[in-house]
C-alpha positions, 0 to 999 in steps of 0.5 A, a space after each residue: 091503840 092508834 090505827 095502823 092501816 089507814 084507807 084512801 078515804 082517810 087519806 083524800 080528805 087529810 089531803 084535799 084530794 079525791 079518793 081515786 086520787 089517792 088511789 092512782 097515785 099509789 097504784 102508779 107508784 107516785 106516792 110510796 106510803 101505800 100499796 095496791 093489792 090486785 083484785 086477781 090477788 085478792 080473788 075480788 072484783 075490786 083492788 084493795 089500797 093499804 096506806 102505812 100510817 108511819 110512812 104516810 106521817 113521814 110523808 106529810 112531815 107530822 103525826 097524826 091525832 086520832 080525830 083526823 082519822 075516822 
């Protein structure tokens, strides 16, 4: 079953970029394939980030295999 929800780490290093940019970007709604969830909302110390493999795909304009995600 091919991974739904995929993390900034998986997504910097399909990239190139780092994580905490991948993190700005989708916290200043720059890149639309993800979202921030607050820490307030979570109850946590830190934000969680919940990136859309299909939307993230349509993004990058292919799809990705499973070796790419780890």
């Amino acid at each position: 079953m091919p991974k739904e929800i995929l993390k900034p780490p998986e997504v910097a290093r399909i990239l190139g970029v780092s994580p905490q940019y991948v993190r700005e970007h989708i916290r200043r709604g720059i890149w639309k394939f993800g979202e921030c969830v607050p820490k307030k909302v979570r109850g946590k110390t830190t934000d969680e980030f919940n990136i859309y493999r299909a939307k993230f795909e349509n993004h990058i304009g292919r799809k990705l295999n499973e070796e790419e995600i780890v």
